[in-house]
RONU-519139 format. One line per field, with one value per residue (C-alpha): chain; x negated, y, z negated. Coordinates in steps of 0.001 Angstrom, whole numbers, always signed. Layout:
BEGIN
c	c(A:...)
x	c(X:...)
y	c(Y:...)
z	c(Z:...)
***
This chain:
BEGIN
c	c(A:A:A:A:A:A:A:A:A:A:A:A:A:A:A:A:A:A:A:A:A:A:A:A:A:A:A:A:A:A:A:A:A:A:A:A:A:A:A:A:A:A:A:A:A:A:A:A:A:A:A:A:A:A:A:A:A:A:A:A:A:A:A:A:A:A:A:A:A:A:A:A:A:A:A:A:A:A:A:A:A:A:A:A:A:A:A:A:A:A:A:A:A:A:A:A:A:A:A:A:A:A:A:A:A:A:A:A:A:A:A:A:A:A:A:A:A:A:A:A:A:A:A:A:A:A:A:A:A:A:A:A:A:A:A:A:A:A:A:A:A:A:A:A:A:A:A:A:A:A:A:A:A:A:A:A:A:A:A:A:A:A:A:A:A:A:A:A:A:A:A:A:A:A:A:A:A:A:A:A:A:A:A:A:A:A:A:A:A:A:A:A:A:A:A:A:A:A:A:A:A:A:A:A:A:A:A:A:A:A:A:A:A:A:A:A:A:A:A:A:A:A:A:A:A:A:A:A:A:A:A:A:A:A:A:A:A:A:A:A:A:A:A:A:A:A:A:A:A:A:A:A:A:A:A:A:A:A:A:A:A:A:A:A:A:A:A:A:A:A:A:A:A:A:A:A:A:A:A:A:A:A:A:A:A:A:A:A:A:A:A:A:A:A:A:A:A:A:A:A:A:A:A:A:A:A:A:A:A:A:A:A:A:A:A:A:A:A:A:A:A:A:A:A:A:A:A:A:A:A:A:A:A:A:A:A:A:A:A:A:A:A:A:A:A:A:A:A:A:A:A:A:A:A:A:A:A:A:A:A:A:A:A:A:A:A:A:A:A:A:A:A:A:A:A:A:A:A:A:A:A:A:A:A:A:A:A:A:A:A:A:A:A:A:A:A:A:A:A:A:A:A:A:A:A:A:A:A:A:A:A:A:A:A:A:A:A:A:A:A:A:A:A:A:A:A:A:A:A:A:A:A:A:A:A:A:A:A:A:A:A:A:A:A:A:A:A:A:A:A:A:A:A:A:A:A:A:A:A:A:A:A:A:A:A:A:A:A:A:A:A:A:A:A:A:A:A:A:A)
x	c(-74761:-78131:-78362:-75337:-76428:-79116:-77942:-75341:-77787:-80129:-76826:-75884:-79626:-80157:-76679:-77233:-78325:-81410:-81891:-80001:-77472:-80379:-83078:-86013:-87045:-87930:-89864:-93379:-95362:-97784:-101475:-102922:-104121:-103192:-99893:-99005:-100232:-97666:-94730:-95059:-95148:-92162:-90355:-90844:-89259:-85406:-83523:-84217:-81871:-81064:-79784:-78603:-78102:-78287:-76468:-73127:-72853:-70766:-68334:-67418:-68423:-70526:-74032:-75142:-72391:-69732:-72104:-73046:-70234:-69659:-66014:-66272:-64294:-67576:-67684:-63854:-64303:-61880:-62539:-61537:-63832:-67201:-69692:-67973:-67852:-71719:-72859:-70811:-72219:-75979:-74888:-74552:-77836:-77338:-75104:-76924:-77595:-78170:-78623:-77736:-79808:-81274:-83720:-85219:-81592:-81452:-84600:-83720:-80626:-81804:-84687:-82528:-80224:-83006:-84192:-87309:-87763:-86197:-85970:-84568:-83104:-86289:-84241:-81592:-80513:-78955:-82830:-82451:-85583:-85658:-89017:-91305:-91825:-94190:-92618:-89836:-87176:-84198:-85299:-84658:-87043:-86814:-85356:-81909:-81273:-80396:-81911:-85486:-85986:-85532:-88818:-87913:-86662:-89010:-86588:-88407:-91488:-89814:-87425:-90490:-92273:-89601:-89451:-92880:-92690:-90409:-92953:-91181:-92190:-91335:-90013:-89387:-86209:-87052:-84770:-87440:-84141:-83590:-80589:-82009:-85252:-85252:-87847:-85148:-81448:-82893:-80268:-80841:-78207:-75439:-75519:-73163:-74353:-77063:-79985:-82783:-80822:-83126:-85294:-88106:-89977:-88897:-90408:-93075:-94604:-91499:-91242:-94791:-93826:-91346:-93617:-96307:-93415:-92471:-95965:-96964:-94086:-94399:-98027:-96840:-94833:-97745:-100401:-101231:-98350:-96105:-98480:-98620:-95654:-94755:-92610:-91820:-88046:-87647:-84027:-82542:-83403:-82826:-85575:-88106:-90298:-88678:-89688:-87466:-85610:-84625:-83266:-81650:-80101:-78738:-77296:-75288:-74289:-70597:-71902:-72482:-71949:-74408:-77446:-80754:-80933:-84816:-87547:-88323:-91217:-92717:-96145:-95187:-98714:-100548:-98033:-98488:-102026:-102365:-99796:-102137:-105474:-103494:-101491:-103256:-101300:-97778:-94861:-93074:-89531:-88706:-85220:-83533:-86490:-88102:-91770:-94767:-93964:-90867:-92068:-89174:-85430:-82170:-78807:-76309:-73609:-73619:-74955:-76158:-74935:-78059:-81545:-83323:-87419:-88639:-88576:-85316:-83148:-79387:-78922:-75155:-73220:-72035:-68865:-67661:-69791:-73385:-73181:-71231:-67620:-65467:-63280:-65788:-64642:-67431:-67707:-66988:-69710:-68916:-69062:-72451:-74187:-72945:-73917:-77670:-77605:-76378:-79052:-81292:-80313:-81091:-84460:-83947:-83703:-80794:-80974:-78188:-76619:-75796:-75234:-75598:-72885:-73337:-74944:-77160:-74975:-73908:-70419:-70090:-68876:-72202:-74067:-71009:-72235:-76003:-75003:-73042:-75963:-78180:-76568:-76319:-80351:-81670:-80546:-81210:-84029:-86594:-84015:-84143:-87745:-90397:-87924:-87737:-85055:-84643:-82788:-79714:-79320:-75891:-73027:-69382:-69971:-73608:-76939:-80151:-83717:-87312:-90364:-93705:-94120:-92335:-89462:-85279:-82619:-79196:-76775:-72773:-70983:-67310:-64451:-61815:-61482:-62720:-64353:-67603:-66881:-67830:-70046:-71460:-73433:-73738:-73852:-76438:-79969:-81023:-83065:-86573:-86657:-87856:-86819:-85546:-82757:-81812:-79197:-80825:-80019:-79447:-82347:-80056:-81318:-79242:-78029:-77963:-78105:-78740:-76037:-76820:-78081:-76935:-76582:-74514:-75396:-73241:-72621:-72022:-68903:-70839:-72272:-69030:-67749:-70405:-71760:-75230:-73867:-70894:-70313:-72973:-74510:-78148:-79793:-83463:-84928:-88510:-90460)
y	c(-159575:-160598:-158220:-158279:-161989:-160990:-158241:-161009:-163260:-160759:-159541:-162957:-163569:-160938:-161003:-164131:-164101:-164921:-164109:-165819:-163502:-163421:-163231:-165470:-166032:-162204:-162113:-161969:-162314:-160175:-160394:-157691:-160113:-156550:-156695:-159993:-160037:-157065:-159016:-161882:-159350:-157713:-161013:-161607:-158452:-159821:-156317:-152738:-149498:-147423:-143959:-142114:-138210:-135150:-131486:-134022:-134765:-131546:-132638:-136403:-137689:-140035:-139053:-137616:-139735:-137147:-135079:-137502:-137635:-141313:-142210:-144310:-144280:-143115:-140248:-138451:-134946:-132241:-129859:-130364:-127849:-130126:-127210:-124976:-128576:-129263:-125431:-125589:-128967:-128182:-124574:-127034:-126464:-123009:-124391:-126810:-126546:-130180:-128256:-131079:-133260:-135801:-138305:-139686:-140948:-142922:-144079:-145547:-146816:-148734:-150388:-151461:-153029:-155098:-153370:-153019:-150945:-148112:-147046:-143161:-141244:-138531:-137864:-139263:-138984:-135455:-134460:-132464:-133306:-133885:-133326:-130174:-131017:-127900:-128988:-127761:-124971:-127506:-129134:-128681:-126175:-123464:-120493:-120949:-123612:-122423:-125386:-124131:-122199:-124693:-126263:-129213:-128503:-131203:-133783:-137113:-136357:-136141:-139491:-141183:-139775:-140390:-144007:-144962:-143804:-146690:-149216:-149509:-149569:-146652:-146529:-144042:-144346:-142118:-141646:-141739:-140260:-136545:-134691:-131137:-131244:-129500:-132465:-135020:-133107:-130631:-127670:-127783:-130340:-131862:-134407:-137597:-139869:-140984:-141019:-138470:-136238:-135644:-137598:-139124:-139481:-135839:-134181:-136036:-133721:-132498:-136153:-136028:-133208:-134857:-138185:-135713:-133952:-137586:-138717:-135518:-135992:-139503:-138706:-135686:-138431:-140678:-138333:-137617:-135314:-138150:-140667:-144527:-145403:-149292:-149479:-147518:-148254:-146931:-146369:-145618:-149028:-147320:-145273:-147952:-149002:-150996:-153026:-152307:-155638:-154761:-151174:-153254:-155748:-152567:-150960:-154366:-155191:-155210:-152500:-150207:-146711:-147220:-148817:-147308:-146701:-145476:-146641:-144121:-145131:-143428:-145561:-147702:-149994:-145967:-144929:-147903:-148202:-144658:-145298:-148365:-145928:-143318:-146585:-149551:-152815:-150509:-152729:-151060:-152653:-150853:-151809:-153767:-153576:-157522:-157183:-156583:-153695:-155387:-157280:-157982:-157945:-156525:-157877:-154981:-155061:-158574:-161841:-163979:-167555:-169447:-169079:-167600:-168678:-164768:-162396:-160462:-158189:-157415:-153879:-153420:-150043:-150851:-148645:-145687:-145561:-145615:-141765:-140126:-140625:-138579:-141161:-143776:-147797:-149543:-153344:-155136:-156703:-159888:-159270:-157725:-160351:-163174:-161378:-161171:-165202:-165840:-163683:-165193:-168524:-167861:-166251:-162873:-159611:-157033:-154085:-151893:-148491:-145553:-142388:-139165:-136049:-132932:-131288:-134328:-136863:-139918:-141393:-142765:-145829:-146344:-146385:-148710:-150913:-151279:-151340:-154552:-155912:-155289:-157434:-160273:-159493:-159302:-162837:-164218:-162172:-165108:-166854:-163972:-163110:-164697:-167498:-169046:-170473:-174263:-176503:-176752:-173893:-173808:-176425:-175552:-173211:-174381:-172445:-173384:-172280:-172652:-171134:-172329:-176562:-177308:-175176:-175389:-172972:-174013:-171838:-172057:-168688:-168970:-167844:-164938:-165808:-169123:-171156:-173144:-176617:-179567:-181065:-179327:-180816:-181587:-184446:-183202:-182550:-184886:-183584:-184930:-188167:-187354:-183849:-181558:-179286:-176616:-173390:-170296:-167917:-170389:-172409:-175580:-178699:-180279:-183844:-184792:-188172:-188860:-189604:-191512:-188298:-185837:-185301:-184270:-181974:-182043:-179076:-179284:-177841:-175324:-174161:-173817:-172089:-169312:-168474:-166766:-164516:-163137:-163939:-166664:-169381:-170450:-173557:-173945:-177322:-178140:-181087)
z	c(+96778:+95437:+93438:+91582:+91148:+89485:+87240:+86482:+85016:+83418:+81317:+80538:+79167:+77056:+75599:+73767:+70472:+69340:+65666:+63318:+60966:+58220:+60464:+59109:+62726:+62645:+59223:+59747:+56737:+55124:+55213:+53160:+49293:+47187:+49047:+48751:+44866:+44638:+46301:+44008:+40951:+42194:+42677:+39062:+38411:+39649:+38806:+39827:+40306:+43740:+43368:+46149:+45564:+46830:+47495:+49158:+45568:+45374:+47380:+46618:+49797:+51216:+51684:+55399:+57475:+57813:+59452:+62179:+65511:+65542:+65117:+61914:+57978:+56775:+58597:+58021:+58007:+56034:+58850:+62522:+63334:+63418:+63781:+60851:+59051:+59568:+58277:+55414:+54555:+55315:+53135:+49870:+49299:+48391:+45580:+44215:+40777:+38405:+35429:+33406:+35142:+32925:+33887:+30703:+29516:+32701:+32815:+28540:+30126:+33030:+30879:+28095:+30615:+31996:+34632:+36096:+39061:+40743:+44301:+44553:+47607:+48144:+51313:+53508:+57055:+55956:+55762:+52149:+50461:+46786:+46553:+46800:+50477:+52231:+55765:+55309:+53346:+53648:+49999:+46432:+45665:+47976:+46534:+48789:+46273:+42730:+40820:+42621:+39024:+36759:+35547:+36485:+40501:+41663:+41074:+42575:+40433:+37189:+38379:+38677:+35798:+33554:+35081:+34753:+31100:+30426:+32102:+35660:+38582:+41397:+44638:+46900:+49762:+52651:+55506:+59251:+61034:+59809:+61126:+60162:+62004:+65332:+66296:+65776:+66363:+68649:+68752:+72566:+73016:+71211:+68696:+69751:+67720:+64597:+67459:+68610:+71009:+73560:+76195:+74275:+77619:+79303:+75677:+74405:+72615:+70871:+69429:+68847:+66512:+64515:+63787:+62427:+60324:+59274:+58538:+56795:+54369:+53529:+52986:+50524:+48666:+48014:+47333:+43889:+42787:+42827:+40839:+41812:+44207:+44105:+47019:+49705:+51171:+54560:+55818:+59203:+61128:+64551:+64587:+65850:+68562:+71498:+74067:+77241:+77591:+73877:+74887:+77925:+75131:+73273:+76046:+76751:+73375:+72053:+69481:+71949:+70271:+67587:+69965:+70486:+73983:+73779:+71631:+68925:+67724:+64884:+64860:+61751:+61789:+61907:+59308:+56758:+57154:+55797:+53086:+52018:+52038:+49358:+47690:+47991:+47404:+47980:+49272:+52625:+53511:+56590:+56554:+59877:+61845:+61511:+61703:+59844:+58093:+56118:+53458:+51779:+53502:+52101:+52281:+51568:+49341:+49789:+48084:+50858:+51177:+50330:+49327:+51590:+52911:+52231:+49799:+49808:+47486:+47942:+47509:+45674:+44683:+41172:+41129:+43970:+46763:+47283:+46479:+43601:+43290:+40640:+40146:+40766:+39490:+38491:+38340:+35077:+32479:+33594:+37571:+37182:+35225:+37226:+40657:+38750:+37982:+41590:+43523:+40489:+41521:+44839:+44537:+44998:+43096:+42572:+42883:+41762:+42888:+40395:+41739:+39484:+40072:+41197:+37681:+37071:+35118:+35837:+34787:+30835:+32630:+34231:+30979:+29676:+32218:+31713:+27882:+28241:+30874:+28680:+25129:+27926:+28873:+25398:+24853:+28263:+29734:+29994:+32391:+35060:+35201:+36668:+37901:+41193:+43344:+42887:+45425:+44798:+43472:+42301:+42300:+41183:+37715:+36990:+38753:+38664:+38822:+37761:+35732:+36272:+36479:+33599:+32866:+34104:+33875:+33732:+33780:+33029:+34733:+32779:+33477:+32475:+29024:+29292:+26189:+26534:+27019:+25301:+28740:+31280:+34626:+37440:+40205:+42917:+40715:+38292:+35047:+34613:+31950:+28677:+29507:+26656:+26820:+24275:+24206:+25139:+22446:+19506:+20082:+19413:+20911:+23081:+23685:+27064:+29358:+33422:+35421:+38620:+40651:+38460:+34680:+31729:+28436:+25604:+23623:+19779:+18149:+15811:+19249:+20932:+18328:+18406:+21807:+22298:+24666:+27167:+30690:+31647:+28975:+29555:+29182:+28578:+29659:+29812:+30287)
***
């Protein structure tokens, strides 16, 4: 009886929450100067581009999922024959052939849209490596894969080469699960579920294995055939180091099927510390696991609620799915630019998914979209970077933030079809006195006059009449 007393209580204690849903209790700030330098350039930067891609591109599907067990609407299969399913997916590779692929156009688009930083899939849980890995055949140069000839089969390199020739920065997503390594879905046993397969603790040294295999090809990513690397984006928050009272807290938790039920720890603080030696300064976000080695979080597909005390970036797929879609939707002009204003607002950056097609392209609607982001940038551009969030940050249409001492943003996010109105303001934040407020993109002065705690601009007719821009109108104020 005692004992069930006292499992009882143990369950009850580590079933309570203790993080709250965007986890600033668990950020733990970074010490390194280069590093922190690096983060405060980056949060200057406000907009950067994800791609996810690989061989699954053939198919339409979403990347690695459908070849993991777990019962979920990512993972639908075609085949009801999982093993015949999984061998004709991991076969893609011998199919693969981006001829078209075309890296400098993207690289023109995404900088004439505004961006400033990209962050691309060099492998995901599938384990397909878009890089000229030596660890391993499963990657897009070995000669199973047709696109292995073309002078350009080392796909990462000439992402980030044709990246950095626009002036951006470079990041490289890498997946620390890998479902083709023997190390990590050992063919030994069956695969249930996204996790390591085998007894960490009965096989040591075969987990041993697959952290070398996992150093060895992050290390391959920074060295010098890669150039300088700004951020490295680590995916696959299960694989981590846990204390037992967090396995315990797993193994009771309502999300049962998905919980790590043994540390796998891939000795992140070893891992980063020879990242830092090849790339000093380089920013690591090791995604969902709060710690040391995440120096920036990232909301995704999802604009948080509030500012936020840390660096952060919401990561959003801009039309289809995070990988390509041939009938992919992407979001409107209007949608975009006003998601940028409200993470803007907020402090943080966006970054934003494109995912190229099977021979290399990516949709004409894509480029649509950075094309219209980008007339809105050209006129507005000094509004997004460099800014920080400033409380309140937005109230009803209007958002707010700050450059340096002496410099608001206001910005109006209209409507469908709306016209800009005559007044604009707001009753929570008060403008400082003698301040002066002009129209970003006109270069208009402004009337304007306090109101109790808040204040209102008026907008001329000639102004009204003529906007500077689509979507979102900026106002400069400085003082």
């Amino acid at each position: 009886m005692k004992s069930v007393t006292w499992l009882f209580f143990l369950l009850l204690f580590f079933s309570q929450p203790v993080f709250s849903q965007d986890g600033e209790e668990r950020y733990v700030p970074e010490t390194d100067p280069m590093v922190l330098e690096k983060l405060e350039q980056w949060q200057d930067l406000k907009f950067g581009l994800l791609m996810h891609w690989g061989p699954y591109s053939q198919w339409g599907i979403v990347e690695s999922w459908s070849i993991c067990a777990e019962d979920e609407g990512w993972c639908r299969r075609n085949d009801p024959d999982y093993v015949r399913y999984k061998k004709n997916y991991e076969n893609l590779q011998t199919t693969f052939n981006p001829v078209n692929f075309e890296p400098a156009r993207w690289a023109r688009a995404a900088r004439n849209a505004g961006m400033r930083y990209v962050v691309f899939t060099t492998k995901h849980h599938d384990g397909f490596c878009m890089f000229d890995t030596k660890l391993t055949d499963y990657r897009i140069t070995n000669n199973k894969t047709p696109f292995h000839s073309d002078s350009r089969s080392n796909i990462t390199r000439e992402i980030f080469n044709a990246f950095r020739h626009e002036n951006m920065w470079v990041g490289a997503y890498f997946s620390k699960p890998d479902w083709h390594s023997e190390f990590y879905w050992w063919p030994n046993f069956a695969t249930p579920d996204r996790n390591v397969n085998y007894s960490i603790k009965a096989y040591p040294d075969r987990w041993e294995a697959f952290v070398k295999y996992t150093h060895g090809q992050i290390m391959e990513l920074l060295g010098g055939d890669y150039g300088k690397v700004d951020i490295l984006w680590l995916d696959g928050g299960w694989v981590q180091k846990q204390k037992d009272e967090e396995i315990l807290r797993s193994i009771i938790s309502k999300d049962y099927k998905f919980t790590r039920v043994q540390s796998q720890d891939i000795r992140m603080d070893e891992l980063v510390a020879r990242a830092r030696e090849k790339q000093p300064g380089l920013i690591v976000v090791d995604r969902a696991v709060y710690g040391r080695n995440q120096n920036y979080l990232t909301p995704e597909n999802r604009v948080p609620e509030r500012a936020l005390p840390y660096p952060w970036e919401s990561c959003i797929i801009a039309g289809g799915g995070w990988s390509w879609v041939p009938d992919a939707k992407y979001m409107s002009g209007r949608e975009a630019v006003q998601m940028l204003v409200d993470i803007v607002a907020k402090g943080g950056n966006l970054l934003l998914n494109i995912a190229p097609g099977p021979l290399g392209q990516w949709h004409e609607e894509a480029y649509k979209l950075l094309d219209d982001i980008g007339g809105w940038m050209k006129i507005n551009s000094e509004a997004v970077y460099g800014t920080r969030a400033l409380a309140p940050y937005k109230e009803g249409k209007i958002c707010i933030s700050q450059k340096g001492r002496n410099t608001i943003y206001l910005y109006y996010m209209a409507d469908e079809g709306e016209t800009m109105p005559s007044t604009v303001g707001m009753s929570t934040f008060s403008l400082p006195a003698g301040a002066k407020v002009e129209m970003v993109g006109k270069g208009t002065s402004l009337r304007w006059q306090g109101n109790g705690s808040g204040f209102t601009v008026y907008i001329p007719e000639s102004v009204r009449k003529s906007p500077p821009s689509k979507y979102v109108w900026v106002m400069k104020v400085t003082y």
